[in-house]
C-alpha positions in Angstrom: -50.2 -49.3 6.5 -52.4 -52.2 7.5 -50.8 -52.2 10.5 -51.0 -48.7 11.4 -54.9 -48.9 10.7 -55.5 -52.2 12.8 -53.4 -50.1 15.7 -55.5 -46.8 15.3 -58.7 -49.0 15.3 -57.8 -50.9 18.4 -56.8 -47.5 20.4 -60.0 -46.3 19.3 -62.0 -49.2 21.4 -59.2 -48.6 24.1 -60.4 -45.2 24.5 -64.5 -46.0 24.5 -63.6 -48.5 26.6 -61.6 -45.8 28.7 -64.2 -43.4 28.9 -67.3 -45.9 29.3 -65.7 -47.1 32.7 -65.1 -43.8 33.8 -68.3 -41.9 33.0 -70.1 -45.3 34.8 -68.2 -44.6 37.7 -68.9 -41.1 37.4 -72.5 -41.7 38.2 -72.6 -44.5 40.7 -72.3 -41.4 43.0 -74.5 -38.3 43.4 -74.1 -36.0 42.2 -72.1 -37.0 39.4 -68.2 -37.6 40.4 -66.6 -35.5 37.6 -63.0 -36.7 38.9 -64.0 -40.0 37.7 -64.3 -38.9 34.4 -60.9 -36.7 34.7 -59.4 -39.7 35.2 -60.3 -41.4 32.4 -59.5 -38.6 30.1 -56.0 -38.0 31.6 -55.4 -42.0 31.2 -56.8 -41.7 27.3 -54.2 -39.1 26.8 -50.9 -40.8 28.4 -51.8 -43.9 26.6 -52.5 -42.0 22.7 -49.5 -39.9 23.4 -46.9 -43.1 24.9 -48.6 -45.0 21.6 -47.4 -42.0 19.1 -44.1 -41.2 20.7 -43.5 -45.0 20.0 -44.9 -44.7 16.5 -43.4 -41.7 15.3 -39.7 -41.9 16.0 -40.0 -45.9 16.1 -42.1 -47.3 13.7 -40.7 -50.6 13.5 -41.0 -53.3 15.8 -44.5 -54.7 17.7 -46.9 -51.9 19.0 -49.4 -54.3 20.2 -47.6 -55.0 23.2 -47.8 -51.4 24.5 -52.3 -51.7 23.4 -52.5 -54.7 25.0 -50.9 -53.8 28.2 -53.2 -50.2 28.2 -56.0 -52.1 28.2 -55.2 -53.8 31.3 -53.8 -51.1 32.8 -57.6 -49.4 31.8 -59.6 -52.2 33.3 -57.0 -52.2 36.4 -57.4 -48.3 37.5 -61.5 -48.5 36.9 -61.6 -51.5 39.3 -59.8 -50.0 41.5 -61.3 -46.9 41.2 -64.2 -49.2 42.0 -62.4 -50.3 45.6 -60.6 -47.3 46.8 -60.1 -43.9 44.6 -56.9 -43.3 46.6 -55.2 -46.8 45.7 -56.9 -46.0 42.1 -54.5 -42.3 42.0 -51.5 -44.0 43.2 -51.7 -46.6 40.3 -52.8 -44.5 38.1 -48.9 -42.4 39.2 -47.4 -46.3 39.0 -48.9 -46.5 35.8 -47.6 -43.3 34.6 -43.6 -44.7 35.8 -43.8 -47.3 34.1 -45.1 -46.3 30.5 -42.3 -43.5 31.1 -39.8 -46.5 31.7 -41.5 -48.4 28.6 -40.6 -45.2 26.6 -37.0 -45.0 27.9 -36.2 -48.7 27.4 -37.0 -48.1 23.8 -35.0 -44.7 23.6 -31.9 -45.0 25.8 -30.7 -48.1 25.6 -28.5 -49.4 22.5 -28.6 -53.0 21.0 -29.8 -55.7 23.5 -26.7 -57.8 22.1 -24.2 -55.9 24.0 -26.1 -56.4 27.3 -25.0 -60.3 26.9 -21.7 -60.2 28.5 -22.9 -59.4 32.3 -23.7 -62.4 33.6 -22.0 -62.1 36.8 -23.1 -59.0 37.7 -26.7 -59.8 36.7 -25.7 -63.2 38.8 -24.7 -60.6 41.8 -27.9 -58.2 41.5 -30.5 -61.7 41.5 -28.2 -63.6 44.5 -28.5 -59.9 46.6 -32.0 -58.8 45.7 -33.6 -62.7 46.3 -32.5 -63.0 50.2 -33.3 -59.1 50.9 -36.6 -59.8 52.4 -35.5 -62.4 54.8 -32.6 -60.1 56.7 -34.5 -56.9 56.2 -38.4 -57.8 55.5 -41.2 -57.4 56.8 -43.8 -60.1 58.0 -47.5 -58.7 55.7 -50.3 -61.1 55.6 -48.4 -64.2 56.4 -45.3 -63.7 53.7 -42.1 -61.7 54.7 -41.7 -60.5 51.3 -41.6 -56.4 51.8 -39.4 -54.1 52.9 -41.0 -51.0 54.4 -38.6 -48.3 54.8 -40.3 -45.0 57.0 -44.1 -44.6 56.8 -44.6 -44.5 53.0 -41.9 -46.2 51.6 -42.7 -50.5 50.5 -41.4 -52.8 48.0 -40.7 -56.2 46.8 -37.1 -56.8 46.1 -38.3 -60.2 44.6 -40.2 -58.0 41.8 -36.9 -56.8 40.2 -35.5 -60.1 41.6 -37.7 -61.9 38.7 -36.0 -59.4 36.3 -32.1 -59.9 37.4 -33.1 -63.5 37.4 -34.4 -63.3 33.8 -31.7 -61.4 32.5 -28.7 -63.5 34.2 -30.3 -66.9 33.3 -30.7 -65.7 29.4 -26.9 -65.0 29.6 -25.9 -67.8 31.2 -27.5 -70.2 28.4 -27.0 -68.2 25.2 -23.8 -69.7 25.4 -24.6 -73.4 26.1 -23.4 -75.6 23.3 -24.5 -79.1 22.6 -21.9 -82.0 23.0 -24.1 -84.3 23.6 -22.0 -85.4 26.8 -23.8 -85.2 30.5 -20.3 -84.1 31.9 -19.4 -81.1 29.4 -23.4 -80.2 29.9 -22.9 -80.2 33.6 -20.1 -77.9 33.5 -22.4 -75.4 31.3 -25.5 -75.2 33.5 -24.5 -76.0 37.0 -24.0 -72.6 37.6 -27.3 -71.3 36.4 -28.6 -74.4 37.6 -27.5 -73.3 41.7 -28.7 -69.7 41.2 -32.3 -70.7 40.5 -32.5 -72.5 43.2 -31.0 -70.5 45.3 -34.0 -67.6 44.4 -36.6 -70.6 44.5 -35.2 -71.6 48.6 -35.3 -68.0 49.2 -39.3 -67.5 48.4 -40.2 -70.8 50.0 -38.3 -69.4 53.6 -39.8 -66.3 53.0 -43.3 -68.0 52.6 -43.8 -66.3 49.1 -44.9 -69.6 47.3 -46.2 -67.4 43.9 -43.1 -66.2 43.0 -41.1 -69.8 44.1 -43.5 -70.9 41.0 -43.1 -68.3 38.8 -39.8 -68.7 39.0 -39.8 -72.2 38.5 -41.9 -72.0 35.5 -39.1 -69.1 34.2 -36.2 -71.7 34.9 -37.7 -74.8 33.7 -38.8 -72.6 30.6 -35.7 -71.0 29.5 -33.7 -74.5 30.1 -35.8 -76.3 27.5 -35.8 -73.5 25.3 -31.9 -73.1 25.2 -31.0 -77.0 25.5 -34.1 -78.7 23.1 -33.1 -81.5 26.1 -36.4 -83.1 27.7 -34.5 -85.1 29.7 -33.5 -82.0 31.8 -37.0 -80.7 32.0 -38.4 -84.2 33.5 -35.4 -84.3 35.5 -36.4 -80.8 37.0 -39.8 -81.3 37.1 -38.3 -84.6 39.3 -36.3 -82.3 41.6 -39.1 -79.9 42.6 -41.5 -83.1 43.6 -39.3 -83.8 45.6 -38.6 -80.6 46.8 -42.4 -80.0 47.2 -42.7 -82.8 49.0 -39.8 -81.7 51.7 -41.0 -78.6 52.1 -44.7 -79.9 52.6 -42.9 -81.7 55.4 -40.8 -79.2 57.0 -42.7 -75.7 56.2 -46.0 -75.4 58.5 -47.4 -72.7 56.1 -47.3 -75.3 53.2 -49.1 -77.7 54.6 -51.9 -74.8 55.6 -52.0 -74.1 52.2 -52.2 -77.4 50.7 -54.9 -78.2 53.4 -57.0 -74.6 52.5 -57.1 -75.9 49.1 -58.0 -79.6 49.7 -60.7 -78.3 51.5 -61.7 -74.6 51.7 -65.1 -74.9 53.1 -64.4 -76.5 56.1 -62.0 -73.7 57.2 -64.6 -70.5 55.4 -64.4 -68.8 58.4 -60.7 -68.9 59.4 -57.7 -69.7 56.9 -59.9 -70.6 53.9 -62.2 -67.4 54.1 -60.6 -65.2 51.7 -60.6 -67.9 48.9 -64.8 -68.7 49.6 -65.0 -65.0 49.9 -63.5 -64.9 46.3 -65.9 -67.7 44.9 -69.2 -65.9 46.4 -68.2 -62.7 44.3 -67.3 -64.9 40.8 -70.8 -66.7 41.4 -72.8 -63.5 42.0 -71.1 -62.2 39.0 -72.6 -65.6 36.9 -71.8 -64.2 33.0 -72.4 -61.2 32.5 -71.8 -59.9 35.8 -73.8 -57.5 38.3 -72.8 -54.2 37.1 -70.2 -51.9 37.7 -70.8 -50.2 41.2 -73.5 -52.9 42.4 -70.7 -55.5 43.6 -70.5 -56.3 47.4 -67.5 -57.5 47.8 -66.5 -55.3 50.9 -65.7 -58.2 53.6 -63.0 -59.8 50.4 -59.8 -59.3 52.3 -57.0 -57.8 50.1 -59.6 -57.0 47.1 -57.0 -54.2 45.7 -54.2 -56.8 45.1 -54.7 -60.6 45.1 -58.4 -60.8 44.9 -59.2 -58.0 42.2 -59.8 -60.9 39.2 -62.8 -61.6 42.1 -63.7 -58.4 42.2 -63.8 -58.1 38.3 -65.6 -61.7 37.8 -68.5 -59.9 40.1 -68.7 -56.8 38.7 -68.3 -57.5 35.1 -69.1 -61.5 34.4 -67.1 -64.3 34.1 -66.9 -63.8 30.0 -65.2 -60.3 30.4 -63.0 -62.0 32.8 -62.2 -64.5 30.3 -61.5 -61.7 27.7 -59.2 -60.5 30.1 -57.4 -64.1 30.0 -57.4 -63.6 26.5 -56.0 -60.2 26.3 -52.9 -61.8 28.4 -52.9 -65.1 26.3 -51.9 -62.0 23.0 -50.0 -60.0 25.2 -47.8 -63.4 25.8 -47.6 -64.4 22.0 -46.7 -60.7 21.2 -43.7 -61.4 23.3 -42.9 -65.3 21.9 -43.5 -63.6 18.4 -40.5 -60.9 19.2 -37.8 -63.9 20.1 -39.0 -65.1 16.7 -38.2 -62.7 14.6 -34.7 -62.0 16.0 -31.7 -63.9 15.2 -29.5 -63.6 18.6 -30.0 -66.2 20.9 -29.3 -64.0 23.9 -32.3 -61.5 22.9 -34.4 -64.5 22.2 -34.1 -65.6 25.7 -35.1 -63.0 27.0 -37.9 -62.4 25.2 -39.0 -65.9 26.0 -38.0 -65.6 29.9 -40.6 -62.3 30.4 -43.0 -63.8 28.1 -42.9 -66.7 31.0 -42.6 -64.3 33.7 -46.0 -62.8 33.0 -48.0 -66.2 31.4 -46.8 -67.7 34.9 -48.2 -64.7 37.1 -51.5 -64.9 35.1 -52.3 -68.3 35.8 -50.7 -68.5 39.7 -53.1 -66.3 40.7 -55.9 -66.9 38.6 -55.9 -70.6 39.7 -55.1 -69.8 42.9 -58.6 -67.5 42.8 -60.7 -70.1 41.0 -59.0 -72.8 44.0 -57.3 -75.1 40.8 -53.6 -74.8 43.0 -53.3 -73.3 45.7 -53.6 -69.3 46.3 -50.5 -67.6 46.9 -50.5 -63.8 47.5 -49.0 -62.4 44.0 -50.3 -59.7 42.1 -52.5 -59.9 38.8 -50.1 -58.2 36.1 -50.7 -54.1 35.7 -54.5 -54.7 36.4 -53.3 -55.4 40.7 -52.2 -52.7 42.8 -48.8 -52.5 43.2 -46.0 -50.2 42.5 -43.2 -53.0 42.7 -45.3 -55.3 40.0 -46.1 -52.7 37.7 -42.7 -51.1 37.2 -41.2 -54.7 36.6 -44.1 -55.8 34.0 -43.6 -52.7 32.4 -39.8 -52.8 32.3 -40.2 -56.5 30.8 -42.9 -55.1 28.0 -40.4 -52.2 27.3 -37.8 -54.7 26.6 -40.0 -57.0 24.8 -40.3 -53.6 22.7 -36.9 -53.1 22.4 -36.2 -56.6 20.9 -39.1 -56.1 18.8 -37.4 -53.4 17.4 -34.2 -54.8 16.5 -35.4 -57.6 14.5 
């Protein structure tokens, strides 16, 4: 019961939250934009009636997850809303797919455990989706990481790349057995060993450095967690110095993006000007930001997508940013929390690989905003346009869910 109330409370402050970003944005224009508001109602209703479904024939398992993840999916639609009220609809439809996928994870699928035993055809779906981009891609903003099919049609085949990748490495080390021998541990994780970096050489030639680290931090991750070996860890950590280093040497647009981040002022009006773009909104925002509607951050290129944290920082402060952090910091230990409280080692790895899979996104390209690494084009999880990235955080929350569930 003194969960149910702490959930009811929370949904409460999601909805006020809801409906106090709408109605703003309802009168920044004149007269008074009642769609704004219509939107805000119709997202206060899917996220009450996803969070009783889940409830009511579910009751057990972590319902956090699915708060946590509306109120980023709330501040995510008002920004945009904010930039473009047409982007804002279609994410507001994206949104809509993938609480509708959240609830069907939960419903449809049986116990997790039985999932374990295809490894080679998760193996298959990560070694075709990871190369897609590079024989049938298209070239966007310096990365040829979408395929655009007609006039309407776009994705990422390295979104549900992360997820195959997940779900293939989890299997492939649920069964890894200490014998405390390098040759029989060999054997065990060559194989899962080649496949990641396989995907990791496949982002880097398709100049999508966010997801080569994501999927780093997934592999490196999920290795220590199933093998309690640091050896292996400082071993990888080794190999991708190394391989940093060669591809710093052999890759022209790594060395413009190590230089862009060395220096970003002396290139503000060419390479670097997106990233001092991004640091004039944050410092006009200061604290407690300038207000929603009283932001000008028109000349930010790609605002909607790998800029919006900007965008928010402006608009709202740097401490609701921060809250934001914060929100992603529980939406991450909601998911550790679920490979606790199970018992199989193959829904433990899971839970631990998404867990990564969103921590990692978070900081990329947050750090990559605030110029600490690097800024590689990724999205910010749900809050970031994106159809791709919002279907694939919401399938990994659904079967964070799920796992939650059967503990």
């Amino acid at each position: 019961m003194k969960a149910l109330k702490r959930e009811k409370r929370l949904l409460r402050w999601v909805y006020l939250l809801c409906l106090l970003l709408f109605t703003t944005l309802g009168f920044i224009e004149q007269p008074f934009d009642k769609f704004a508001l219509i939107m805000g109602v119709v997202l206060c209703i899917l996220i009450g009636y996803s969070h009783f479904v889940i409830r009511r024939f579910y009751p057990d398992g972590d319902k956090f997850i699915l708060i946590f993840a509306s109120v980023l999916a709330v501040v995510g639609i008002a920004a945009l809303y904010r930039i473009d009220k047409g982007i804002a609809i279609k994410q507001l439809i994206w949104i809509t797919g993938g609480i509708v996928s959240y609830i069907l994870i939960v419903v449809i699928l049986p116990d997790l455990r039985s999932f374990a035993k295809y490894k080679n055809l998760y193996m298959i779906g990560t070694l075709i989706l990871m190369p897609l981009a590079l024989i049938f891609g298209t070239e966007l903003n310096g990365a040829k990481n979408w395929i655009i099919i007609g006039n309407s049609i776009s994705f990422q085949p390295s979104e549900f790349g992360k997820i195959a990748l997940v779900l293939y490495l989890a299997s492939a080390l649920a069964t890894y057995e200490n014998k405390n021998n390098f040759k029989e541990d060999f054997i065990q994780l060559w194989q899962p060993a080649l496949v990641a970096g396989v995907s990791m050489g496949c982002m880097v030639l398709q100049r999508d450095l966010g997801s080569a680290l994501i999927f780093f931090g997934i592999s490196i991750t999920l290795l220590y967690v199933s093998t309690s070996k640091k050896k292996y860890v400082f071993t990888s950590l080794g190999l991708a110095g190394v391989g940093s280093v060669a591809g710093y040497m052999l890759f022209g647009h790594v060395r413009e993006r190590v230089m862009i981040w060395l220096d970003p002022w002396k290139y503000k009006l060419g390479e670097s000007y997106q990233i001092i773009e991004g640091m004039y909104s944050i410092a006009a925002g200061g604290l407690f930001g300038v207000g929603l509607g009283q932001g000008h951050f028109q000349s930010l290129p790609v605002k909607e997508s790998d800029m919006i944290y900007a965008v928010i920082c402006e608009e709202f402060g740097i401490i609701f940013a921060i809250g934001l952090m914060i929100i992603y910091f529980l939406l991450f230990y909601r998911g550790i929390r679920a490979a606790f409280v199970t018992d199989d080692k193959y829904s433990q790895l899971i839970a631990v690989g998404f867990s990564t899979m969103i921590a990692c996104q978070t900081l990329v390209i947050i750090g990559g905003i605030f110029a600490v690494i690097p800024l590689t084009g990724i999205t910010l999880p749900i809050i970031s346009y994106g159809g791709s990235s919002v279907l694939t955080i919401f399938f990994a929350l659904g079967i964070l869910q799920k796992i939650s569930e059967e503990a």
